[in-house]
VOVEXSE-374513 format. One record per residue: x, y, z of N, C-alpha, C in turn; residue number from 1. Coordinates in steps of 0.001 Angstrom, whole numbers, padded with zeros to 6 digits. Layout:
! residues N
{{X,Y,Z},{X,Y,Z},{X,Y,Z},NUM}
...
! end
This chain:
! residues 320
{{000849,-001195,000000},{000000,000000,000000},{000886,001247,000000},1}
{{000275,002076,-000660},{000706,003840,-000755},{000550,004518,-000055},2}
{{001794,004974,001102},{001745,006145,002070},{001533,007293,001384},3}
{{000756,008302,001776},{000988,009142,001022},{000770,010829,002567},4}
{{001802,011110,002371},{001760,012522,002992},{000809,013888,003049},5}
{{000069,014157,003399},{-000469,015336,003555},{-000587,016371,004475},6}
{{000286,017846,003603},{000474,018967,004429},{-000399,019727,003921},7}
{{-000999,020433,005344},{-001740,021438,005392},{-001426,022971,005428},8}
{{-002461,023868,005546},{-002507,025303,005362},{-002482,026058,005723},9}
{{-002400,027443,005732},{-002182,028065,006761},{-003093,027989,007639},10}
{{-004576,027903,007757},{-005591,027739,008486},{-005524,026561,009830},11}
{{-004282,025966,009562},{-004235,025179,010328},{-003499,025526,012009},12}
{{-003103,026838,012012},{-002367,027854,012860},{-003203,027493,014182},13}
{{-002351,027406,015240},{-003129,027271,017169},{-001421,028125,017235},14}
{{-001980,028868,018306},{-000899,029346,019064},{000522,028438,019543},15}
{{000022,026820,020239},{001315,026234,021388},{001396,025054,020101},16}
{{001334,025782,018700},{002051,024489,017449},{002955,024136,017725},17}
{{004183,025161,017500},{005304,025264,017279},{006012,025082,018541},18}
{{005587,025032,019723},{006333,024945,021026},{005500,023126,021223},19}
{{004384,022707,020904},{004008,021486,020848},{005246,020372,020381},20}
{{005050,020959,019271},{005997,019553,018523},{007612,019434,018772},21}
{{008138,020715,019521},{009750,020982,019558},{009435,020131,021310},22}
{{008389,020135,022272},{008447,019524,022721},{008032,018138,023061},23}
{{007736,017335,022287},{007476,016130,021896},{008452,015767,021045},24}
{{009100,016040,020185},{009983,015881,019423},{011558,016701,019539},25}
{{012523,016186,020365},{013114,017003,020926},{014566,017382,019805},26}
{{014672,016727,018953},{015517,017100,017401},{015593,018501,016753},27}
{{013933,018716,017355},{013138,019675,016690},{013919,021494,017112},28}
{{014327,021069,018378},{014649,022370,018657},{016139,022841,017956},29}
{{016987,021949,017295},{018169,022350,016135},{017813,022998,014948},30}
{{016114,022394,014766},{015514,022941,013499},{015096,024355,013607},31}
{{014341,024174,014832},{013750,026082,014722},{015048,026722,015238},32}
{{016338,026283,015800},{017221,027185,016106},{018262,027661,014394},33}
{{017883,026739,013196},{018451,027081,012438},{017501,027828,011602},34}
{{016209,027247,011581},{015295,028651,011094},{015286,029969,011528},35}
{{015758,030129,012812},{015856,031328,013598},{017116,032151,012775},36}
{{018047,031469,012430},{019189,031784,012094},{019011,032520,010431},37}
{{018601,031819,009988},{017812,032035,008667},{017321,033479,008615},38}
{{016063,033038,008885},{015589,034211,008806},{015739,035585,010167},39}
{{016797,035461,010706},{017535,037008,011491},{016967,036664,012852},40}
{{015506,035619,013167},{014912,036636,014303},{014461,035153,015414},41}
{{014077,035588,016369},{013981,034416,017302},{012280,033534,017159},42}
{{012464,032378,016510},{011527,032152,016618},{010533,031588,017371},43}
{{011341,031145,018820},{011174,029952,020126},{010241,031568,020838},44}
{{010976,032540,020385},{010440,033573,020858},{009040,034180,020450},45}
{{009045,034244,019064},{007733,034613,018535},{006677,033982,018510},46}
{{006754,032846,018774},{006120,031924,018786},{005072,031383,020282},47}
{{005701,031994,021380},{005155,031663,022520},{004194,033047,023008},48}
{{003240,033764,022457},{002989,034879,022690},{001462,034933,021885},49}
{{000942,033612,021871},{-000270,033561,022049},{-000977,033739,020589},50}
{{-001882,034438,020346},{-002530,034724,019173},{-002206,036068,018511},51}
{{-001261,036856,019054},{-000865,038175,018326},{000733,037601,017567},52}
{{001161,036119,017757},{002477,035826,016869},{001059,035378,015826},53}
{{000409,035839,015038},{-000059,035805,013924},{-000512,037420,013359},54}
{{-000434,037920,013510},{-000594,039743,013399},{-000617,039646,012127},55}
{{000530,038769,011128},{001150,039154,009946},{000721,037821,009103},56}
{{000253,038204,008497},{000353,037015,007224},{001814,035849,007504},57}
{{002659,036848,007208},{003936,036271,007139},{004540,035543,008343},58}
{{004031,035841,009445},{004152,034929,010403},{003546,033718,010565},59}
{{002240,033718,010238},{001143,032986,009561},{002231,031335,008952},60}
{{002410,031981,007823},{003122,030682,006905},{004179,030413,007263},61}
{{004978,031225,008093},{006706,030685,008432},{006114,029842,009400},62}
{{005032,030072,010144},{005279,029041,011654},{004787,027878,011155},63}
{{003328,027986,010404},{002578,026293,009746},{004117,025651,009204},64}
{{004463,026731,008417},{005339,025460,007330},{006451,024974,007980},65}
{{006926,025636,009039},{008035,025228,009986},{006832,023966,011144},66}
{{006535,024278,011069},{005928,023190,012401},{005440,022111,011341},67}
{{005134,022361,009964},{004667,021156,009433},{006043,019997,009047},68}
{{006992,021069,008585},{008151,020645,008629},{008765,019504,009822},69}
{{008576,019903,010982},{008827,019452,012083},{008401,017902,012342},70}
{{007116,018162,012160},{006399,016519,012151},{007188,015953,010526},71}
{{007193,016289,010031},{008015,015609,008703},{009107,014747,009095},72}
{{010204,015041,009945},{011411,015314,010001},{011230,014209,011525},73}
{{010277,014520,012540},{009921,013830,013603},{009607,011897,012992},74}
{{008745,012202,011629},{008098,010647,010960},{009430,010390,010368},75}
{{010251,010846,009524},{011556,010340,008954},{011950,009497,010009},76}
{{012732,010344,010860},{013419,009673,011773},{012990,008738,012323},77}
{{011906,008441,012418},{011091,007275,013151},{010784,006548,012310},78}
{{011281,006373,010902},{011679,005419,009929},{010057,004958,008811},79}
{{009116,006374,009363},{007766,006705,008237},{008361,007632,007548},80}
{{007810,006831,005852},{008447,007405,005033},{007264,007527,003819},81}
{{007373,008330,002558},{006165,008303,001895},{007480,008970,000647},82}
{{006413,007878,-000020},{006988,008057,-002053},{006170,008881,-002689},83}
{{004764,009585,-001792},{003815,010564,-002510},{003481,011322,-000997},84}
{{003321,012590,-001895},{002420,013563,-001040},{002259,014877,-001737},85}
{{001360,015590,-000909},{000777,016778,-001626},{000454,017493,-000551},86}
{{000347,019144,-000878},{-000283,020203,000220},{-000767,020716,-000243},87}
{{-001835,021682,001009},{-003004,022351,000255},{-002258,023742,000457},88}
{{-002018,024270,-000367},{-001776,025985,-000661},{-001181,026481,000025},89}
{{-000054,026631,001384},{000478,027107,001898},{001580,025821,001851},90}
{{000724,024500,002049},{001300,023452,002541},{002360,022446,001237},91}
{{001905,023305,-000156},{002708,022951,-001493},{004019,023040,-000919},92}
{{004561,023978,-000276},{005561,024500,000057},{006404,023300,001000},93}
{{005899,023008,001790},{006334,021622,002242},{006298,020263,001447},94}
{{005522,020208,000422},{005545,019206,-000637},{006572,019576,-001216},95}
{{007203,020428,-001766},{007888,020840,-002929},{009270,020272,-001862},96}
{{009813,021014,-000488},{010617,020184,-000091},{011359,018235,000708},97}
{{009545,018156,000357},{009448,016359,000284},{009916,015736,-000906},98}
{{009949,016391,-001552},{010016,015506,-002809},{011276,015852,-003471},99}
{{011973,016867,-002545},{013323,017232,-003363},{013753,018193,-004499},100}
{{012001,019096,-004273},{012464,020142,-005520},{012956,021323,-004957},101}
{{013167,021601,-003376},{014026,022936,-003216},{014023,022319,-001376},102}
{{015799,022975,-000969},{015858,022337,-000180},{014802,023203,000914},103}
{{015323,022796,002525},{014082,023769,003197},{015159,025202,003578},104}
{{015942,024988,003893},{016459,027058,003897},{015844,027431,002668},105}
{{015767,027337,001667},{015590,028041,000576},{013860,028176,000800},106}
{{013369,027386,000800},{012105,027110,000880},{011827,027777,001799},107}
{{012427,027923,003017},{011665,028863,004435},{011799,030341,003825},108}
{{012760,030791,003392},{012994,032047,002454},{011932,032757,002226},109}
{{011833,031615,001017},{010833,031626,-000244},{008984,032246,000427},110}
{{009143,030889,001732},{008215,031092,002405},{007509,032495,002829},111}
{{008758,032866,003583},{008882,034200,004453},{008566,035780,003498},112}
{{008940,035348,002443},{008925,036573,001125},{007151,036160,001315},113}
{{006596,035166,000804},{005624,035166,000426},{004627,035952,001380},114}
{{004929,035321,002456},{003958,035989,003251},{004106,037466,003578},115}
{{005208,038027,003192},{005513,039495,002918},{004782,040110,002288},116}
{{004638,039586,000994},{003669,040079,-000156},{002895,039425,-000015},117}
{{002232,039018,000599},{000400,039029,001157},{000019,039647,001922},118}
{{000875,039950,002744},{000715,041361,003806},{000606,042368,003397},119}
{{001152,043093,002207},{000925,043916,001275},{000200,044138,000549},120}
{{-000418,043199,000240},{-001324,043089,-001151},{-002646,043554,-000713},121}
{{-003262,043759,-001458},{-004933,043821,-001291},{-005395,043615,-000282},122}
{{-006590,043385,000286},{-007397,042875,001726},{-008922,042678,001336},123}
{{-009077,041651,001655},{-010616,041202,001497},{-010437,040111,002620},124}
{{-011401,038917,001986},{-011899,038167,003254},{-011926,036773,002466},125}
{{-012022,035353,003452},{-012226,034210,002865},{-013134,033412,003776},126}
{{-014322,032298,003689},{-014752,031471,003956},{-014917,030798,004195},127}
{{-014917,029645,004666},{-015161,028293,004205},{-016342,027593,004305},128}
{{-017419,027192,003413},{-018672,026640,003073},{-018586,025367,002715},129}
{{-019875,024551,004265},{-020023,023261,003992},{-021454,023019,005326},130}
{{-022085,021921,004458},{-022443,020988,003213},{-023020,022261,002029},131}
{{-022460,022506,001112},{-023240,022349,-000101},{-022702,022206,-001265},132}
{{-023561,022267,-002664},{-022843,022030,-003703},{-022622,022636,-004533},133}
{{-021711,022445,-005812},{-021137,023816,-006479},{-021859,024523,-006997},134}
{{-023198,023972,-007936},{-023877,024702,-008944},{-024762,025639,-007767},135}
{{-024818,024774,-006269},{-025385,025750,-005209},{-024718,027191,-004859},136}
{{-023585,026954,-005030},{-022642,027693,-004255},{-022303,028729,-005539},137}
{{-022049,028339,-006704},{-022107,029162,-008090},{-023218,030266,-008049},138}
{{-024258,029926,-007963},{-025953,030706,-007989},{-025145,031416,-006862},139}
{{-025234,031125,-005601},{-025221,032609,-004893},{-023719,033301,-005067},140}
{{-022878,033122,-005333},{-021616,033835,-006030},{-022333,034803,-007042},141}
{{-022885,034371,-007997},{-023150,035044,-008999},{-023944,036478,-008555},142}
{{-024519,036399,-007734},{-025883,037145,-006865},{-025054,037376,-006254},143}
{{-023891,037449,-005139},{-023172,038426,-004359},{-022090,039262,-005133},144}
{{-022263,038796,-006551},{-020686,039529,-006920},{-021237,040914,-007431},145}
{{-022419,041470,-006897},{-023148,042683,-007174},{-022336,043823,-006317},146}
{{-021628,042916,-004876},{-021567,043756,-004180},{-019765,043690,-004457},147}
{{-019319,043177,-005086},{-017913,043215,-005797},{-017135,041899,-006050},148}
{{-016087,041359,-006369},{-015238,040414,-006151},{-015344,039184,-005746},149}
{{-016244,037967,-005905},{-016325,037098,-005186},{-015745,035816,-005580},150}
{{-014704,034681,-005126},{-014729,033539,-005971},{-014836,032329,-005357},151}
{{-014533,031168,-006045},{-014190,029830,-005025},{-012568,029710,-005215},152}
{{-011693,029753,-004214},{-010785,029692,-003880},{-010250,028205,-003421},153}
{{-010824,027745,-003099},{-010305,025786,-002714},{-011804,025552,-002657},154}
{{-011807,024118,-003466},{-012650,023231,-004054},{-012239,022013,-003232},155}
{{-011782,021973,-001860},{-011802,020993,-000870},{-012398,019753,-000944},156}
{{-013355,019209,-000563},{-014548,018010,-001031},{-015310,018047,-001970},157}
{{-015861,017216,-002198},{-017098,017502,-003102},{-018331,018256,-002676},158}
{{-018412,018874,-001305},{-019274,019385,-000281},{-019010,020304,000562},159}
{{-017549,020905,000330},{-017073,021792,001302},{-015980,022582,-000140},160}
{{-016650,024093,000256},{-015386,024964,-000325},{-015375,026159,000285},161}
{{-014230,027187,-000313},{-013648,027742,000397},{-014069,029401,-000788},162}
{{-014394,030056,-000276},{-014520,031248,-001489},{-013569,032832,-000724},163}
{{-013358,033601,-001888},{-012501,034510,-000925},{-012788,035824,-001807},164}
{{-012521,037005,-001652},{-012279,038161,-002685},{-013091,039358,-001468},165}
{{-013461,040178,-002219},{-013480,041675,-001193},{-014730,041411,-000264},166}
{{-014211,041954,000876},{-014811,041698,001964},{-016533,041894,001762},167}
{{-016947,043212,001137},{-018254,043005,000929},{-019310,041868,000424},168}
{{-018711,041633,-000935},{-018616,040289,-001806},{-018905,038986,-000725},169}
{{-017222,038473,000042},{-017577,037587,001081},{-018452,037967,001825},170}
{{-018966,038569,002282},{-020004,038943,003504},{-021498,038424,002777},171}
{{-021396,039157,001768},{-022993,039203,000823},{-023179,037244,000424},172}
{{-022109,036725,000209},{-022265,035367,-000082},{-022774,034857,001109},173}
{{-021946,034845,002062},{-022068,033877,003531},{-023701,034200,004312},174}
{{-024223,035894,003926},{-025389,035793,003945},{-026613,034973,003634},175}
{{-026453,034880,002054},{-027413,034480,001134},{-027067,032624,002089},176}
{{-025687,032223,001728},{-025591,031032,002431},{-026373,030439,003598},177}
{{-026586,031123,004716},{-027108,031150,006091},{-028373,031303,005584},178}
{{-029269,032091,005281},{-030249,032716,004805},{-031368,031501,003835},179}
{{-030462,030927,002825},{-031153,030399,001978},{-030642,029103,001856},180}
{{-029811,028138,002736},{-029330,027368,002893},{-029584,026505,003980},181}
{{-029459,027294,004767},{-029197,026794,006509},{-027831,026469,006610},182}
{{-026823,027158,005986},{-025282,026022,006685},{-024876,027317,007158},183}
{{-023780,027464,007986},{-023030,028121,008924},{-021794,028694,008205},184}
{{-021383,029663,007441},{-020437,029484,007051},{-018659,029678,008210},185}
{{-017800,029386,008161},{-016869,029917,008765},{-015926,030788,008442},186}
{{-015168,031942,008442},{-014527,032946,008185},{-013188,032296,008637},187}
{{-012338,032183,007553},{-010709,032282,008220},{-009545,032257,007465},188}
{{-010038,033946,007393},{-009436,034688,007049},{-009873,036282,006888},189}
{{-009389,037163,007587},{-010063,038560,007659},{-009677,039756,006804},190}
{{-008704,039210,006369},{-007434,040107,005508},{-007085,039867,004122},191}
{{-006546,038512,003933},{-006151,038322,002943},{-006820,037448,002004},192}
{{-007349,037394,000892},{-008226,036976,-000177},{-007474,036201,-001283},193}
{{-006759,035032,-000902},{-005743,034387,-001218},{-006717,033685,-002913},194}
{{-005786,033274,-003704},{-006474,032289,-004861},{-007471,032665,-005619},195}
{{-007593,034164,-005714},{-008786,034575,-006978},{-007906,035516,-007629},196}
{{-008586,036206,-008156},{-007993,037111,-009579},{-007739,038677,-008319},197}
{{-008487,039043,-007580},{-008349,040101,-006611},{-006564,039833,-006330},198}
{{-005559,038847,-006228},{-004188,038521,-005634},{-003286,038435,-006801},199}
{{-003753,039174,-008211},{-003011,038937,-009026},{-001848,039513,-008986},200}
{{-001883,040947,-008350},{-000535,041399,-008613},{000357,041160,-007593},201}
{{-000277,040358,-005946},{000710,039446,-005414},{001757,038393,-006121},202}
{{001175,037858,-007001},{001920,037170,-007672},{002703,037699,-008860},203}
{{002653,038929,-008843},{004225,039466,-009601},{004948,040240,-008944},204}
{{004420,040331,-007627},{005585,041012,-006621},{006278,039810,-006193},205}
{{005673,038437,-005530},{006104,037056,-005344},{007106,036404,-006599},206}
{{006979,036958,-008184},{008052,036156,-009264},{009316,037047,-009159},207}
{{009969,037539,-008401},{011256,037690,-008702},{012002,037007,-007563},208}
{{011117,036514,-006046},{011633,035812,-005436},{011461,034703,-006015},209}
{{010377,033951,-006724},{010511,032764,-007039},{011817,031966,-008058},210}
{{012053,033506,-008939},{012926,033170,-009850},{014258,033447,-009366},211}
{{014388,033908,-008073},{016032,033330,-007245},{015884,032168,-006599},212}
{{014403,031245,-005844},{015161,030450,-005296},{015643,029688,-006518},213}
{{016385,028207,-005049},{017225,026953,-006169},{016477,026009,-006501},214}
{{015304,026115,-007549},{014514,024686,-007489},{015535,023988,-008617},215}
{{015204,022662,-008369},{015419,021999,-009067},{014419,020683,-009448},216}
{{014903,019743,-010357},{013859,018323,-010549},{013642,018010,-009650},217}
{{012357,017403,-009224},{011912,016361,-008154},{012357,015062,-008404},218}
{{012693,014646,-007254},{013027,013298,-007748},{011379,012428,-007049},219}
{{010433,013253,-006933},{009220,012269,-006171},{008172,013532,-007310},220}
{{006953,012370,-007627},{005877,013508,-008416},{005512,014414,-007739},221}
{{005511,015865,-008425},{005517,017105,-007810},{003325,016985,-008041},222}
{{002322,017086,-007028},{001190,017188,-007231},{000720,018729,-006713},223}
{{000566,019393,-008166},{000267,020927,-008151},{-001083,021612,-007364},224}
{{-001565,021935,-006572},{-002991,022691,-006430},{-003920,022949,-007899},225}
{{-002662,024023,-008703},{-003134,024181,-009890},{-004073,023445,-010947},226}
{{-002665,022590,-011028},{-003265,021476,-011977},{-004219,020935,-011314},227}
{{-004367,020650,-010385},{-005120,019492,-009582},{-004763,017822,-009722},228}
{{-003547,017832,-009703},{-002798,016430,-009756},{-001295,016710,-010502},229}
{{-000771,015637,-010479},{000814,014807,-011111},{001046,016164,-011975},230}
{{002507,017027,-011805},{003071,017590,-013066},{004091,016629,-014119},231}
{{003626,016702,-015241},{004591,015575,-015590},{005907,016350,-016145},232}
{{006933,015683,-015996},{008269,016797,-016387},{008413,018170,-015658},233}
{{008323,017852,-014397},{008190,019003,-013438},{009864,019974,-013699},234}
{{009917,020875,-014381},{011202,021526,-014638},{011303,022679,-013686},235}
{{012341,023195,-013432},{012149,023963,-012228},{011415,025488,-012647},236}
{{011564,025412,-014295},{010781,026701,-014566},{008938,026491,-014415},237}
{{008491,025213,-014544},{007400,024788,-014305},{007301,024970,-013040},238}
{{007645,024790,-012141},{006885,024827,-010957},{007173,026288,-010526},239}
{{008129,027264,-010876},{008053,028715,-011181},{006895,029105,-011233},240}
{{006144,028577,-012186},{005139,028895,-012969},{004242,028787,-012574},241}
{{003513,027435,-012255},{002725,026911,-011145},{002813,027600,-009791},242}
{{003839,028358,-009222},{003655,029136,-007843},{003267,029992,-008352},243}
{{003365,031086,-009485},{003268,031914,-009374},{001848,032279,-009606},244}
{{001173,031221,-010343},{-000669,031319,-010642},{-000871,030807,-009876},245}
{{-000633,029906,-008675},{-000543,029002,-007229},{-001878,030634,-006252},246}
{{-000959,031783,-006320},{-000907,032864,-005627},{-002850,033254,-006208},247}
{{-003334,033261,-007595},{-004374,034028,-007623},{-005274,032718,-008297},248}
{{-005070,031182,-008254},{-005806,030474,-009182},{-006385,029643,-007392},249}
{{-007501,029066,-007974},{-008274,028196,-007063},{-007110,027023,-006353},250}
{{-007604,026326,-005512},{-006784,025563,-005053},{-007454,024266,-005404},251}
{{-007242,023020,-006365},{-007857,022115,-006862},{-007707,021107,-006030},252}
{{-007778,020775,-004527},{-007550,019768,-003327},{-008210,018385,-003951},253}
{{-009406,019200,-003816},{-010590,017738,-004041},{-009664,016614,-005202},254}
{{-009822,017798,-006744},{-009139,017304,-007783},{-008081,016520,-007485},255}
{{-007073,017354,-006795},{-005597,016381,-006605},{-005589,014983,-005788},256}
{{-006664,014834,-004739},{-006903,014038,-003566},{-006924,012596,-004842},257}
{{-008560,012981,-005466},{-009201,012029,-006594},{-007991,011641,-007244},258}
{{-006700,012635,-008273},{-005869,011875,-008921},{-005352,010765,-008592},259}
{{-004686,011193,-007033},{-003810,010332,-006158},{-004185,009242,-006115},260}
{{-005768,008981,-005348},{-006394,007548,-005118},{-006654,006895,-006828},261}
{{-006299,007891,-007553},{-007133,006852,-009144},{-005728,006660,-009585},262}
{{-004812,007001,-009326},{-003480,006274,-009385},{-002453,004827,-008427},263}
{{-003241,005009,-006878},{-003066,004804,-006139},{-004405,004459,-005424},264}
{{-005160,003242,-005943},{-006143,003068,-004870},{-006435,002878,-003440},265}
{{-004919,002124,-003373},{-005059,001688,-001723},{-003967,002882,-000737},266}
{{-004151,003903,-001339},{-003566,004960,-000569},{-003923,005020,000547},267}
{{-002569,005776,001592},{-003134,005782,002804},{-002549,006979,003321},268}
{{-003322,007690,003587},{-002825,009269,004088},{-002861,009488,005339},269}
{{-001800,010348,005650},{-000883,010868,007116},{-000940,012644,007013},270}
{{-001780,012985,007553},{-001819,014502,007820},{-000395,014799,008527},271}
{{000569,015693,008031},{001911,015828,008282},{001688,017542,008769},272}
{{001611,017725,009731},{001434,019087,010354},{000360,019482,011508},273}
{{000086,020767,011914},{-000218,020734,013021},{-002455,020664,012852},274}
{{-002634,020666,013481},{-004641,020299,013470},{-004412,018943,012761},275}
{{-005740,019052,012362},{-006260,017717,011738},{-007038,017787,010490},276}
{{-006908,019273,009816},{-008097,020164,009264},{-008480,018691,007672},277}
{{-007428,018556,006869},{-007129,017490,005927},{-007674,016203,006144},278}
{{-006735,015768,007529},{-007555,014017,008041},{-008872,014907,007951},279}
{{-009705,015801,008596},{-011452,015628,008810},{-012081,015582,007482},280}
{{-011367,016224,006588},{-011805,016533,005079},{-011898,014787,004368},281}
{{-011064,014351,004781},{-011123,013216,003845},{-011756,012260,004650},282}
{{-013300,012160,004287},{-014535,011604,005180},{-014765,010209,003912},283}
{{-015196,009197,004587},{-015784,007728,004068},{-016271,007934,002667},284}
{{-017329,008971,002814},{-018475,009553,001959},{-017195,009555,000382},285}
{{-016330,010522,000473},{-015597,010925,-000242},{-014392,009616,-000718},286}
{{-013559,009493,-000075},{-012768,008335,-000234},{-012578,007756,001605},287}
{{-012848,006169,001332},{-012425,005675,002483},{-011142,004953,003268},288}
{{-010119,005317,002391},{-008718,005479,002459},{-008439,005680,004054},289}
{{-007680,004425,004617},{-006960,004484,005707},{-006425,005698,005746},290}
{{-006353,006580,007413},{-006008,007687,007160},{-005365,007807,008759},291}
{{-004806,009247,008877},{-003721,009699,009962},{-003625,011006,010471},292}
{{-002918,010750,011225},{-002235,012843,011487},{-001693,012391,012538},293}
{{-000723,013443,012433},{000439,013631,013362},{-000207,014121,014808},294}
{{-000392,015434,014300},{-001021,016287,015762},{-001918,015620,016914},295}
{{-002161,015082,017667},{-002802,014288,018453},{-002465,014783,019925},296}
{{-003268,014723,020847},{-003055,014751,022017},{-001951,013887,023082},297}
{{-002191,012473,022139},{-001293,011291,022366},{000033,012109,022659},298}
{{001084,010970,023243},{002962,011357,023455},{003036,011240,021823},299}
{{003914,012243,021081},{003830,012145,019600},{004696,010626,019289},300}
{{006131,010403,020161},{006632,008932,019608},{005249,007532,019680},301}
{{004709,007485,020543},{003803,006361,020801},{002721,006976,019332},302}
{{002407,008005,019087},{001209,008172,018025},{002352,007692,016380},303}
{{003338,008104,016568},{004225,007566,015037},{004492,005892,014952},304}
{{004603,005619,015956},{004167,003817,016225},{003147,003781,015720},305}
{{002084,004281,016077},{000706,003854,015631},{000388,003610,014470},306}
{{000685,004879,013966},{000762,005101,012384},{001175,004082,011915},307}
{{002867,004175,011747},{003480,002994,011217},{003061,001609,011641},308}
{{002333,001045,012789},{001449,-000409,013046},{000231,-000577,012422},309}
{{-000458,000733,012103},{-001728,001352,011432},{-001664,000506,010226},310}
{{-000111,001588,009232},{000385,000794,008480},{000124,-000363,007658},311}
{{001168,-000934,008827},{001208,-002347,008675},{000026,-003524,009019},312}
{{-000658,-002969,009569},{-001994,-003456,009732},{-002926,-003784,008440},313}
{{-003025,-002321,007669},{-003583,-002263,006121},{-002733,-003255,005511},314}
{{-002016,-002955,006056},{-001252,-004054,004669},{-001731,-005549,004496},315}
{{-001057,-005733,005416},{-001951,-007320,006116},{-003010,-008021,005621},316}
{{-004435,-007081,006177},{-005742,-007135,005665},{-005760,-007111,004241},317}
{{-004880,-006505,003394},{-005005,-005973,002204},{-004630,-007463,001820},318}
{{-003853,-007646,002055},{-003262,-009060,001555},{-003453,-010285,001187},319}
{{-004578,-010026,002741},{-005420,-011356,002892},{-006476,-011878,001782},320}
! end
């Protein structure tokens, strides 16, 4: 059977992440002391200070992708390993250094710029809407974009998405939603309006960092948001390319999830970072793929046993 890795997004942010996993995983603290180094500033420090170490966008993605990092690096060593994986939109960024297309200094960089220029950019708002369905969710888009900007931004399940663009726009949707629906929508995000056409010119303030870092070939399939699955001949100017429409194009999750398992039926996915937001997404209904996550309440060594017995358990059964 097919391990397959999954990193999550920025949405996946709790305050005691990053002090969680450095203490459960005690390796961990060489890592954030060389990220610290990296990028100039203390991060053992910024990090313990509750819900205002998120103020910034850019703090936002250095800490997910460093703490997602962390559990990465925690499953290596503990001898879980995966020949596939994929992230959702913040969490590409940790795919791209699974698979060997840029190392992680470069990548935390890369990171850190990004969230620079999202801090900058524009300001609107994002969503997330569930149970309903697209041609549902299309109709009232169409009817809020009176009040400006509205799109679907991640196409998550077949039953859950994510829409984002100017705050009025989001507001006027999540109305009609509640209103003429009955579902609840959730807000998370107050600022930044990530993955529609409103973030376009983020992504040409974001291509001159992209075109210094060092990517290179993957030696593992690079699986794009964009595309929504496998790049084939992933060249390092391709995935250039792919970040840089990454910044204002939808996030194709659902799509990429579906490739994986129709390549890989007996896949078995490991949420590699902090929540569980991914494991909850990938429900029976959708695919019933043995599944995981790191983050747990559990001692984290006894929960990476698990996994890996989890594992080996599927296998077994599979066999039989």
């Amino acid at each position: 059977m097919n391990r397959v890795f999954m990193f999550p997004g920025q949405s996946s942010r709790y305050p005691e992440m990053l002090e969680r996993v450095v203490e459960a995983f005690p390796p961990a603290r060489k890592i954030v002391q060389l990220a610290s180094d990296i990028l100039g500033r203390n991060l053992f420090a910024q990090y313990q200070v509750g819900d205002s170490a998120f103020d910034r966008n850019q703090d936002v993605q250095v800490g997910v992708f460093l703490t997602s990092h962390l559990y990465l690096k925690a499953l290596e060593e503990n001898g879980v390993e995966a020949n596939v994986s994929l992230g959702l939109s913040l969490g590409e960024y940790n795919h791209l250094v699974h698979i060997g297309a840029i190392d992680f200094a470069d990548a935390l960089l890369l990171v850190d710029a990004r969230g620079r220029v999202y801090d900058e950019g524009p300001k609107g708002m994002m969503a997330a809407l569930f149970p309903i369905e697209a041609d549902e969710l299309e109709d009232i888009l169409s009817r809020a974009a009176k009040a400006g900007c509205v799109r679907i931004a991640n196409y998550n399940t077949p039953s859950q998405f994510v829409i984002a663009g100017e705050t009025d726009a989001v507001l006027a949707a999540t109305k009609l939603a509640e209103e003429e629906l009955a579902i609840d929508p959730v807000i998370i995000e107050k600022q930044i309006p990530m993955h529609t056409c409103v973030f376009e010119s983020v992504a040409k303030a974001l291509l001159p960092h992209l075109n210094r870092a060092n990517f290179r070939v993957p030696t593992r399939p690079y699986v794009s948001n964009v595309v929504g699955g496998i790049v084939e001949n992933a060249s390092p100017e391709r995935i250039v390319e792919l970040l840089a429409q990454h910044v204002y194009s939808p996030v194709l999750w659902r799509q990429a999830i579906d490739s994986v398992v129709a390549r890989n039926p007996d896949s078995i996915f490991v949420e590699v970072g902090p929540r569980g937001v991914l494991y909850n997404m990938l429900q029976k209904r959708w695919h019933a793929n043995p599944k995981f996550k790191t983050d747990v309440s559990a001692d984290l060594t006894a929960n990476i046993g698990s996994i890996r017995a989890g594992v080996r358990q599927h296998v077994r059964e599979a066999t039989v």
